[in-house]
Backbone as numpy.savetxt, mean C-alpha at the origin, in Angstrom:
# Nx Ny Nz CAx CAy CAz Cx Cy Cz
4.41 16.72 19.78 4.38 15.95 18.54 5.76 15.43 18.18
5.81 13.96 17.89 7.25 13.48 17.13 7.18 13.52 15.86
8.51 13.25 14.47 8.32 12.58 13.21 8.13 11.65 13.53
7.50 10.77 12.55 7.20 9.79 12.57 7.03 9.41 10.58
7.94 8.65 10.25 8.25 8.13 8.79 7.34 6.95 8.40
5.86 6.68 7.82 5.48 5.52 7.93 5.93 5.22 6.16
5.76 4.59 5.45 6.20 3.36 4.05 5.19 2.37 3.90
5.03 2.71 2.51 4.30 1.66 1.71 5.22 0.90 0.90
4.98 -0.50 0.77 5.70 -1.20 0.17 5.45 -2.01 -0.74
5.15 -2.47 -1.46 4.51 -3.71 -2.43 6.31 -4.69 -2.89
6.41 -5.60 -2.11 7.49 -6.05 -2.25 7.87 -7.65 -3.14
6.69 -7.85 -3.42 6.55 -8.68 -4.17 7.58 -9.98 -3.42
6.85 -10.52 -3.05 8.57 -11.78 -2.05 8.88 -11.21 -0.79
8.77 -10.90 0.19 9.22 -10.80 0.90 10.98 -10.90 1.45
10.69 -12.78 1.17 11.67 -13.20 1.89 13.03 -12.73 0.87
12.72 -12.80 -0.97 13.19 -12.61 -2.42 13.98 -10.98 -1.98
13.29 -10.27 -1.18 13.50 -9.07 -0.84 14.23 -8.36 0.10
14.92 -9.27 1.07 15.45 -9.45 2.16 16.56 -8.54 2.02
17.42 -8.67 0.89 18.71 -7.80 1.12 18.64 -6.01 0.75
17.62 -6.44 -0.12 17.23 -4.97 -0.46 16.34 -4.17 0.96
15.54 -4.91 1.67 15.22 -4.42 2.95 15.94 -4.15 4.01
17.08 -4.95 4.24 17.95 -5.11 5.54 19.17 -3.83 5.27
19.24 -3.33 3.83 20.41 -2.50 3.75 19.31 -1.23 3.92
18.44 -1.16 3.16 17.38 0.18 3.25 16.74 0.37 4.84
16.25 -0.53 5.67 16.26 -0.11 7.03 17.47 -0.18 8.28
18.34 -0.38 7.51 19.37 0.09 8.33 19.77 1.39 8.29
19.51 1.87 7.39 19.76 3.50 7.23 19.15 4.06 8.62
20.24 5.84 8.58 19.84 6.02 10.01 18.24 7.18 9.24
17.64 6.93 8.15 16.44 7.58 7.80 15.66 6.64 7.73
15.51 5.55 7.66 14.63 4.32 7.71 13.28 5.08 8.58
12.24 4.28 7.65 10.71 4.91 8.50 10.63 3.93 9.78
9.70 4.80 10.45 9.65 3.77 11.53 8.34 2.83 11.45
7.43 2.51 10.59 6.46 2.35 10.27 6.79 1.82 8.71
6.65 0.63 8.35 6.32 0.31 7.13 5.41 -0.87 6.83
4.65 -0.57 5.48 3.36 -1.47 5.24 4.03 -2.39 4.43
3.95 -3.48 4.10 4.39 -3.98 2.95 3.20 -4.71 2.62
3.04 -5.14 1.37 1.85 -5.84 0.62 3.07 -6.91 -0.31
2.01 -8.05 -0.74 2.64 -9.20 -1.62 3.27 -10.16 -0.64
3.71 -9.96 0.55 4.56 -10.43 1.00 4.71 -12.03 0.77
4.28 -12.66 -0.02 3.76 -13.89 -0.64 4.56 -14.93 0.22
4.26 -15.14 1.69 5.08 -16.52 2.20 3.79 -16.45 3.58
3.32 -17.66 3.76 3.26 -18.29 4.76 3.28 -17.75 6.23
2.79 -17.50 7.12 3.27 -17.19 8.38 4.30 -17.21 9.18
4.50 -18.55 9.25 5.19 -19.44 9.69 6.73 -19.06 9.12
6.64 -18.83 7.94 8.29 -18.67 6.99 8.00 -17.45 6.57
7.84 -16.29 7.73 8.09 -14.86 7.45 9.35 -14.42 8.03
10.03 -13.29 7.74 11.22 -13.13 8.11 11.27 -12.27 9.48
10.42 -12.95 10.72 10.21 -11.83 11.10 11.24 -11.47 12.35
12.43 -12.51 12.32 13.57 -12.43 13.09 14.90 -11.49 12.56
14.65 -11.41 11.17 15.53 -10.40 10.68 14.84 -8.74 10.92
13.65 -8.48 10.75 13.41 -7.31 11.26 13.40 -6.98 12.21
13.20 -8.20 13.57 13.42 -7.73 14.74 15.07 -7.36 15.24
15.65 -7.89 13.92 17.26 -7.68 14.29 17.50 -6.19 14.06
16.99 -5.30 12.92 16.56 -4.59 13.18 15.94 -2.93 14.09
15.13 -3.60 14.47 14.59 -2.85 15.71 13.46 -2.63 15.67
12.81 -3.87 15.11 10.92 -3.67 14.47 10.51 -4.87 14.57
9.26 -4.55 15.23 8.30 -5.67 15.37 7.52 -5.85 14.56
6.79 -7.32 14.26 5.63 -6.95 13.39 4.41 -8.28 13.56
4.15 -7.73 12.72 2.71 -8.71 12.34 2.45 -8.69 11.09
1.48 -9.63 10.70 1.68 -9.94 9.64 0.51 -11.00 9.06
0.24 -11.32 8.43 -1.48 -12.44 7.59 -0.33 -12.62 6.05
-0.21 -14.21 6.01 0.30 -14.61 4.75 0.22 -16.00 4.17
0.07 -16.16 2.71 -0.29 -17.54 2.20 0.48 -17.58 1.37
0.98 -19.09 0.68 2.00 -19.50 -0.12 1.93 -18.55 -1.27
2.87 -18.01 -2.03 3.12 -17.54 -3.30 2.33 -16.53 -3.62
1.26 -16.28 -2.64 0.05 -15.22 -3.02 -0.37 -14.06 -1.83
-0.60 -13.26 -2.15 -1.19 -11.75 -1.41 -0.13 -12.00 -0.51
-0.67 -11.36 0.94 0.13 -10.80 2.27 0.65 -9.66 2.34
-0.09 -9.58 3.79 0.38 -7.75 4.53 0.77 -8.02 5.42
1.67 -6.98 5.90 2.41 -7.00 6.97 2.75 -5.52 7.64
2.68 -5.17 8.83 2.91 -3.50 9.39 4.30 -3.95 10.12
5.09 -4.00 9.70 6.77 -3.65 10.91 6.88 -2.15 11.45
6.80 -2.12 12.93 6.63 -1.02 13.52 7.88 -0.95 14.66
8.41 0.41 14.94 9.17 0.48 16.43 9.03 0.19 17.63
7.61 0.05 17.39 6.84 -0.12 18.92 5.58 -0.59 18.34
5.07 -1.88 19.18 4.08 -2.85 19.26 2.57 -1.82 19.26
1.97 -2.10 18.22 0.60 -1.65 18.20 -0.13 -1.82 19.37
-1.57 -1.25 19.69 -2.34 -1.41 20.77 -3.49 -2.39 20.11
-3.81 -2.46 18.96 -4.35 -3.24 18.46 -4.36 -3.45 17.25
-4.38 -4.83 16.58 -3.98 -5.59 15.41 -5.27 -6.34 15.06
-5.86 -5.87 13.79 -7.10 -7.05 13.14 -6.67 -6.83 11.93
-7.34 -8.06 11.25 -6.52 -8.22 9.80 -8.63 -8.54 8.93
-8.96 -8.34 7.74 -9.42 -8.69 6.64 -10.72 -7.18 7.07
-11.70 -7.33 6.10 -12.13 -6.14 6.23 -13.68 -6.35 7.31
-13.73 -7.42 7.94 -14.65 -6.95 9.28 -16.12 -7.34 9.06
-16.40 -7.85 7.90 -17.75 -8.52 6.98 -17.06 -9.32 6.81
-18.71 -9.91 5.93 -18.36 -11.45 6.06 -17.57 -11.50 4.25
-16.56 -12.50 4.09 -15.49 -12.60 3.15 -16.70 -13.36 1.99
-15.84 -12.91 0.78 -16.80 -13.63 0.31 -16.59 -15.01 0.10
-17.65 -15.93 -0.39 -17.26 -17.29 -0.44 -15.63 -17.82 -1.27
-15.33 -18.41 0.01 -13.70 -19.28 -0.50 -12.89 -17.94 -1.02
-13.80 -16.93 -0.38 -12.09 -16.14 -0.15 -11.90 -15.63 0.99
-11.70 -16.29 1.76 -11.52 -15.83 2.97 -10.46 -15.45 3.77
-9.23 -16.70 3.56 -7.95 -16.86 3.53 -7.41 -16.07 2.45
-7.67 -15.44 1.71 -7.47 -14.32 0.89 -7.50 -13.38 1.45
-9.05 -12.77 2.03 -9.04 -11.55 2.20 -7.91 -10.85 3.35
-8.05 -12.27 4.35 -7.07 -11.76 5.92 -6.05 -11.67 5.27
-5.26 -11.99 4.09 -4.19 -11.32 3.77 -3.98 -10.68 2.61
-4.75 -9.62 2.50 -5.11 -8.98 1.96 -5.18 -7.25 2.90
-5.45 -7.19 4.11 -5.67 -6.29 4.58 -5.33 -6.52 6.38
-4.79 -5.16 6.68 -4.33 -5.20 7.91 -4.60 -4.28 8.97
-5.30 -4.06 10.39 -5.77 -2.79 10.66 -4.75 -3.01 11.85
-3.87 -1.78 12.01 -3.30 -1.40 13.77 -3.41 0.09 14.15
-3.79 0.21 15.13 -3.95 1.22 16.37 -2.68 1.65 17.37
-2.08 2.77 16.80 -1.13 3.17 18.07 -1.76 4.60 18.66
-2.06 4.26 19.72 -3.06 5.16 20.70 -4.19 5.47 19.98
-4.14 6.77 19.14 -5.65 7.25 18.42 -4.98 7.52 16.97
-3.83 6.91 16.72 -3.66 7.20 15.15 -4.29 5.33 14.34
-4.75 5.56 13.69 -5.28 4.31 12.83 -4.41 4.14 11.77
-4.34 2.95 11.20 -3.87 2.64 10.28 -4.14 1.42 9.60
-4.49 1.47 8.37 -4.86 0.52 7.16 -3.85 0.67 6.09
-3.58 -1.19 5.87 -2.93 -1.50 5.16 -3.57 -2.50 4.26
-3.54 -2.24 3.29 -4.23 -3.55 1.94 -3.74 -3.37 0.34
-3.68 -4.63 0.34 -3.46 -5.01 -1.00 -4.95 -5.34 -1.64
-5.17 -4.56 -2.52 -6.16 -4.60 -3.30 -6.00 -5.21 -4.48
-7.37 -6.46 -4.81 -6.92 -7.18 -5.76 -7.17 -6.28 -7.48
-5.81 -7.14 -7.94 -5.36 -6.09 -9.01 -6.22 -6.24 -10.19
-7.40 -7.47 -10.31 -8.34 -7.55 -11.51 -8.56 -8.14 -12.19
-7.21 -8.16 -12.99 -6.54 -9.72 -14.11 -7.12 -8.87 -15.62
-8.83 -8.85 -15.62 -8.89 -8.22 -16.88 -10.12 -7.73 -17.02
-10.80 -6.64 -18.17 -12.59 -6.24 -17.35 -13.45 -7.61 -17.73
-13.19 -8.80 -18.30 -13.89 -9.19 -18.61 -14.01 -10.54 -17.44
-13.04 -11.00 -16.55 -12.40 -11.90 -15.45 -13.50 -11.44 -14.00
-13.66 -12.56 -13.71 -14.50 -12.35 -12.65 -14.03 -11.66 -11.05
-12.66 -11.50 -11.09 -11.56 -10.69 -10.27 -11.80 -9.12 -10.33
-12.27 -8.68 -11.94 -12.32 -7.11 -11.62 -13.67 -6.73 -10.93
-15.05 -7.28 -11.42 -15.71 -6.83 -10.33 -15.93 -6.97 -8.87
-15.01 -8.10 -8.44 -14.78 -8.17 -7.40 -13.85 -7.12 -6.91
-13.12 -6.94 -7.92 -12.02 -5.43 -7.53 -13.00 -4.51 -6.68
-13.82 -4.05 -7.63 -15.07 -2.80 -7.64 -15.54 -3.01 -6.26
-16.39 -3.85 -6.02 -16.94 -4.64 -4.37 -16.23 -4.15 -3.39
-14.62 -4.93 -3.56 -13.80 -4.40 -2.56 -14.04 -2.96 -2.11
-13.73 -2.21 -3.02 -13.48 -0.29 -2.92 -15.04 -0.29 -2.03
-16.13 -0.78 -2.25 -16.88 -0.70 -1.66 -17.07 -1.08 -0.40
-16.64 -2.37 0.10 -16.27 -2.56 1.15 -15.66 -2.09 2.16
-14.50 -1.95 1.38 -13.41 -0.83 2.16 -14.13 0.19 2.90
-14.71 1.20 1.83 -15.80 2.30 2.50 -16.83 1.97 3.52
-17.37 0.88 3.35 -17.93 0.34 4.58 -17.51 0.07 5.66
-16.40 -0.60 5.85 -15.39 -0.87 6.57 -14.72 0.37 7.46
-14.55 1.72 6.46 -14.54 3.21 7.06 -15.41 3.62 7.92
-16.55 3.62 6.94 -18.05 4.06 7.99 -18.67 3.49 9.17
-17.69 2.44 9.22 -18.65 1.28 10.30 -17.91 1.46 11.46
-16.07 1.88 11.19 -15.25 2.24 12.83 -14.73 2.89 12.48
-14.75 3.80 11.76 -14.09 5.03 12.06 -14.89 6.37 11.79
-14.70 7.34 11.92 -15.33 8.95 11.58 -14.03 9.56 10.56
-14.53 10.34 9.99 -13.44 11.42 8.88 -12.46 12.41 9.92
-12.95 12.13 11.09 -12.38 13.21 12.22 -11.57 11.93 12.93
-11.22 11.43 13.14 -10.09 10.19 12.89 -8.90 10.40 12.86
-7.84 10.12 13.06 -6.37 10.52 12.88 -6.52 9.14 11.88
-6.29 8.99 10.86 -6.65 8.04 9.87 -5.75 7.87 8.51
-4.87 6.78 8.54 -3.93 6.88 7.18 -3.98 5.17 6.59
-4.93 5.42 5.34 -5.36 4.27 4.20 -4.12 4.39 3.21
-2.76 3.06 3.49 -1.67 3.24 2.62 -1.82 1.74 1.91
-1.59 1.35 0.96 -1.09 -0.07 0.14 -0.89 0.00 -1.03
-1.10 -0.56 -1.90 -1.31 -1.22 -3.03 -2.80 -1.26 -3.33
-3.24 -0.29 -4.31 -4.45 0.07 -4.41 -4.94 -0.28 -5.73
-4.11 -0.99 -6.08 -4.06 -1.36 -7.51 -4.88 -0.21 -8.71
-4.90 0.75 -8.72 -5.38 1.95 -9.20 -4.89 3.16 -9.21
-4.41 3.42 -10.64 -3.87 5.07 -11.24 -5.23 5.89 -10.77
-5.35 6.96 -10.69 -6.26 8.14 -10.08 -6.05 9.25 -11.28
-5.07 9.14 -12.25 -5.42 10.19 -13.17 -4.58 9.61 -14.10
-4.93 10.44 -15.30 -3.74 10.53 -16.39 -2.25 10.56 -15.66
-2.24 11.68 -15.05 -0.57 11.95 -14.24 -0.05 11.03 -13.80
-0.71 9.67 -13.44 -0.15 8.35 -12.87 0.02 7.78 -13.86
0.11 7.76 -14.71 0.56 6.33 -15.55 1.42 7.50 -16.46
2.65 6.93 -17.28 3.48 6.96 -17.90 3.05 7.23 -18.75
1.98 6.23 -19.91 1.19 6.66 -21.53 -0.37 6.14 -20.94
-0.85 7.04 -20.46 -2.56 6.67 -20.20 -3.30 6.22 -21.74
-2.59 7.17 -22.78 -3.50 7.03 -23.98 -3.24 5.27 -24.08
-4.50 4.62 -24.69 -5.25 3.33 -25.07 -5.22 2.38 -23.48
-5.28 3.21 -22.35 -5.95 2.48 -21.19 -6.74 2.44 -20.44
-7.23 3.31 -21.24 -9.36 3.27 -20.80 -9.96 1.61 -20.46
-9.09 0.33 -20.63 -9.70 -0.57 -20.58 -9.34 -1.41 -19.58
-7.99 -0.54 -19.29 -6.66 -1.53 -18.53 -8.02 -1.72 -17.14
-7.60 -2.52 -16.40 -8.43 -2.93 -14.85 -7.84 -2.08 -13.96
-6.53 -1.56 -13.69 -6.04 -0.57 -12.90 -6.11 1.24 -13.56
-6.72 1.30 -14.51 -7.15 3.08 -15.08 -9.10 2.71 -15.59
-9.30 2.11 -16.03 -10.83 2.00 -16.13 -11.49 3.23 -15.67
-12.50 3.73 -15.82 -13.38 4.79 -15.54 -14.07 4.88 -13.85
-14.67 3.03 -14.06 -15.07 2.44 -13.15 -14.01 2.10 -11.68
-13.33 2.03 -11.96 -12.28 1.67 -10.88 -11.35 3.12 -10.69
-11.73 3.89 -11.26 -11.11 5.01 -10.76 -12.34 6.10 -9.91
-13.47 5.81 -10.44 -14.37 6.35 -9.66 -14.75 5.46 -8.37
-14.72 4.21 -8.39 -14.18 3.43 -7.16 -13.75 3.71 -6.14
-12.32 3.98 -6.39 -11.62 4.89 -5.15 -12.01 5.96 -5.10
-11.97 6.93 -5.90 -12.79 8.33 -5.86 -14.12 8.31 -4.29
-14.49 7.41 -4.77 -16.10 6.66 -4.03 -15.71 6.69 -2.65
-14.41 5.85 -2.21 -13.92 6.02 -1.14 -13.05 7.01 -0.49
-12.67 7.94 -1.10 -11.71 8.81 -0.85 -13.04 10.07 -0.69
-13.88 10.30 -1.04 -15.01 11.08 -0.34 -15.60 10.81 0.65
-15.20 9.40 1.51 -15.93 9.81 2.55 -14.71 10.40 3.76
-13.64 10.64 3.13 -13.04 12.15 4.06 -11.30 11.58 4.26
-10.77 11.44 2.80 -9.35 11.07 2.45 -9.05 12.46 1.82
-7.60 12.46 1.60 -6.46 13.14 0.83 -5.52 12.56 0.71
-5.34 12.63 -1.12 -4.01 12.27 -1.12 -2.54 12.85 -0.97
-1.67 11.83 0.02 -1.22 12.53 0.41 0.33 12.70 -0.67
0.19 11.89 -1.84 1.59 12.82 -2.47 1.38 13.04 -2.81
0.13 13.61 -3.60 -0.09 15.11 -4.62 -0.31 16.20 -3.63
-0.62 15.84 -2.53 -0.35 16.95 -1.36 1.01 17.98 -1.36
1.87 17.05 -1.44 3.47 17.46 -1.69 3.91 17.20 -2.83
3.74 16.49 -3.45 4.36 16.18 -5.01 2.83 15.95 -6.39
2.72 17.33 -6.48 1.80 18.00 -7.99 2.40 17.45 -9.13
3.39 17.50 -9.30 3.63 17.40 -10.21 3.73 15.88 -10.72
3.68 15.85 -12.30 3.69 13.91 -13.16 5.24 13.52 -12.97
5.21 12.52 -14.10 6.35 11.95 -14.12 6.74 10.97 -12.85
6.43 10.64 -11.39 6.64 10.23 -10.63 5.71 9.21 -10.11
6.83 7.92 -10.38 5.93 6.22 -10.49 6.51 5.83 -9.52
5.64 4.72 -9.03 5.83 3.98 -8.00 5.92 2.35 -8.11
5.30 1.68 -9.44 5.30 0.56 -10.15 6.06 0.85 -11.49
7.14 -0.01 -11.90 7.38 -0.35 -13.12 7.49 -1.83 -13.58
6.97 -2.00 -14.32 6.56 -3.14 -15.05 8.01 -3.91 -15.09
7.91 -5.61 -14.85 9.49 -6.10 -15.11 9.22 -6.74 -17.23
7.74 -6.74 -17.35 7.72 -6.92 -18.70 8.03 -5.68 -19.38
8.27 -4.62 -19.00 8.68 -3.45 -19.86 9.80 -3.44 -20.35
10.25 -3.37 -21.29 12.38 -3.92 -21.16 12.40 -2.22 -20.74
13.57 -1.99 -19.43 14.23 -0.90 -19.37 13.22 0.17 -18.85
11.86 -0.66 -18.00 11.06 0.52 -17.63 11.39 1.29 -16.70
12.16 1.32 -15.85 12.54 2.43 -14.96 13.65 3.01 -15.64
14.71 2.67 -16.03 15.48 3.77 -17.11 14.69 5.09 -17.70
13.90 3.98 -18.73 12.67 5.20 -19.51 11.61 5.75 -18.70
11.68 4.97 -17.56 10.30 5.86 -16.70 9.11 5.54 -17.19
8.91 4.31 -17.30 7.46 3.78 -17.96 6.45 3.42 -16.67
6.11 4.17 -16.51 5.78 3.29 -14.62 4.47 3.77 -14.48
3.79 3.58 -13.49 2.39 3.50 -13.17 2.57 4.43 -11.25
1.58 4.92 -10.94 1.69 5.32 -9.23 0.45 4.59 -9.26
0.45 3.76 -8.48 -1.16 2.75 -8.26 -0.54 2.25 -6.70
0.47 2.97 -6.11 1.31 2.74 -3.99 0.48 3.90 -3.59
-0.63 3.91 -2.98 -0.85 5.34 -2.09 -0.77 5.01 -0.77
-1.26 6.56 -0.13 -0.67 7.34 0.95 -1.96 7.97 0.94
-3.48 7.68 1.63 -4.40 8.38 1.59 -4.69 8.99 3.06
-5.21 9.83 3.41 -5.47 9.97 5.01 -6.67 10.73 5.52
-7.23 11.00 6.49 -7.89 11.70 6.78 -7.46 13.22 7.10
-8.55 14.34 7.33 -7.64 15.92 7.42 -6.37 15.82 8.36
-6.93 15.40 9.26 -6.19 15.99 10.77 -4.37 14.90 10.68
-4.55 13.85 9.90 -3.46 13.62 9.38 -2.28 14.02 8.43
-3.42 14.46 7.17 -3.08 15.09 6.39 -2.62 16.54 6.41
-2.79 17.00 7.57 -2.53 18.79 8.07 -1.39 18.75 8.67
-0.87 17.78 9.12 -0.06 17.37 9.88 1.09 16.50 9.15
1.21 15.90 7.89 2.13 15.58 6.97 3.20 16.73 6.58
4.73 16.21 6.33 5.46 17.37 5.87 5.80 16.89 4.81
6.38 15.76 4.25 7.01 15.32 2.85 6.45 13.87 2.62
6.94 13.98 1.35 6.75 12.56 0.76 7.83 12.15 -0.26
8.44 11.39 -0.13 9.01 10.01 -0.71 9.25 9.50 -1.69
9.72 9.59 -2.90 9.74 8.18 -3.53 10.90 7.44 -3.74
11.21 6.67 -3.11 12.36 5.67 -2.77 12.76 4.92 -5.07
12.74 5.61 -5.45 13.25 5.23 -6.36 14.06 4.24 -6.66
15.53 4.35 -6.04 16.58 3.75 -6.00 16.60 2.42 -5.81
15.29 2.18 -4.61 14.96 0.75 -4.38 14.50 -0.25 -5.82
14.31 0.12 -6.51 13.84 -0.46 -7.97 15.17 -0.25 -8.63
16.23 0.17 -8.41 17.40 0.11 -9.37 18.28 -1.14 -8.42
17.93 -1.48 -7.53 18.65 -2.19 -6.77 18.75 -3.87 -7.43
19.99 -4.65 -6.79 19.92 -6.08 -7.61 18.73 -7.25 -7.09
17.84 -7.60 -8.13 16.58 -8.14 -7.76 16.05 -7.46 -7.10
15.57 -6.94 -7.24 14.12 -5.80 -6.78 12.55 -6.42 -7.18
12.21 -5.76 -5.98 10.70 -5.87 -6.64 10.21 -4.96 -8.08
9.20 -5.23 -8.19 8.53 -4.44 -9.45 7.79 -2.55 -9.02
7.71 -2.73 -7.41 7.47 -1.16 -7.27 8.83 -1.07 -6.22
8.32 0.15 -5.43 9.34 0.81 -5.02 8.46 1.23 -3.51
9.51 1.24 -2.70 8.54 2.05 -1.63 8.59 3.74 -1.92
7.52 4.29 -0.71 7.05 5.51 -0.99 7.19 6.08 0.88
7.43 6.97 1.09 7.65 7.40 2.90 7.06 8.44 2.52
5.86 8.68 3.59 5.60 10.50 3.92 5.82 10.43 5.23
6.14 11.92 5.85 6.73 12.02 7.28 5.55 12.89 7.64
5.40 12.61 9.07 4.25 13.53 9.73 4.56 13.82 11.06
3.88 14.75 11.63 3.86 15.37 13.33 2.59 14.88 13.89
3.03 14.20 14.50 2.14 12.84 15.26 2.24 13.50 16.19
């Protein structure tokens, strides 16, 4: 078995993000594996000559100003499919492929997606939110088994408890804490997930989104965890730590979250 460091990212810009990425994976702790979501550029005008400067390859599904995933890895996947494997729904199609990302290194799996965030309960985006989580699970059941070496990381656009959000009280309505959208993932995380930083990190207080409309939300710690790290057992038995890259959100122009690293014996 090696470590192996994989990262979730929600980077909002990609390209906007560049200096804050190129100093953070140069470190000699840099994961070797990172997801990023938002990556909001184009194919074509991805940066993907600076990560190979680097020492990471990647791939990647992206459209102007909106969604995009991307896996930068040490070594070239065995296989790469991107959207969730059904049919998209109408005129979102070019959405969904960047929206979600599947690669294979030998028998470890890996899913990456940005899940759409809702807008509001009354917007025709949140029940499409709901669908998705459903999909997703379909998407589980249809190629993979719970006995799987299996790790579901992105932008999930969804708190999972009170302990994730900063002031839960009056957000019973919000589209990312809702009842409905938390039993959502719930929905999918039974057919044979764990999460994996309450695995290692029980305890609150520890966000992964802070709001740039908050004045001073990471100072005060106003933040949301809606970045997971979900996996199947035999992954999850096999995890040692987890992450939260904090610092990356204190950095100049930052995104609005932060990445997150758990390390495992692959």
């Amino acid at each position: 078995m090696q470590t192996v460091r994989i990262a979730t990212f929600n980077v909002n810009s990609v390209r906007s993000r560049m200096p804050v990425l190129q100093k953070w994976l140069s470190e000699e702790t840099a994961p070797d594996i990172v997801c990023f979501q938002e990556t909001k550029c184009r194919d074509e005008e991805f940066p993907a000559a600076e990560f190979e400067a680097l020492g990471y390859v990647c791939n990647f599904r992206g459209m102007k100003s909106y969604n995009g995933v991307a896996v930068i890895s040490r070594t070239q996947p065995d296989e790469v499919s991107f959207g969730l494997g059904d049919e998209p729904e109408e005129g979102r199609e070019e959405s969904e492929n960047a929206r979600v990302i599947r690669v294979r290194f030998g028998d470890f799996n890996l899913v990456n997606s940005y899940v759409p965030q809702g807008k509001e309960i009354t917007h025709p985006d949140y029940p499409y939110k709901l669908c998705f989580f459903k999909r997703i699970k379909k998407m589980f059941e249809t190629n993979y088994t719970p006995q799987d070496k299996l790790l579901w990381v992105g932008d999930l656009n969804v708190a999972r408890t009170p302990a994730d959000i900063a002031n839960p009280k009056g957000k019973e309505n919000h589209v990312c804490f809702a009842q409905p959208v938390r039993d959502a993932l719930s929905d999918v995380m039974d057919w044979g997930l764990t999460d994996i930083f309450r695995l290692h990190r029980p305890g609150g207080g520890e966000f992964t989104f802070w709001d740039y409309r908050v004045k001073n939300s990471l100072e005060r710690n106003i933040g949301w965890r809606i970045d997971h790290l979900l996996a199947t057992k035999s992954v999850a038995e096999n995890s040692t730590q987890v992450i939260v890259e904090r610092r990356l959100r204190a950095e100049e122009k930052p995104s609005d979250h932060t990445a997150v690293v758990a390390e495992f014996k692959l």
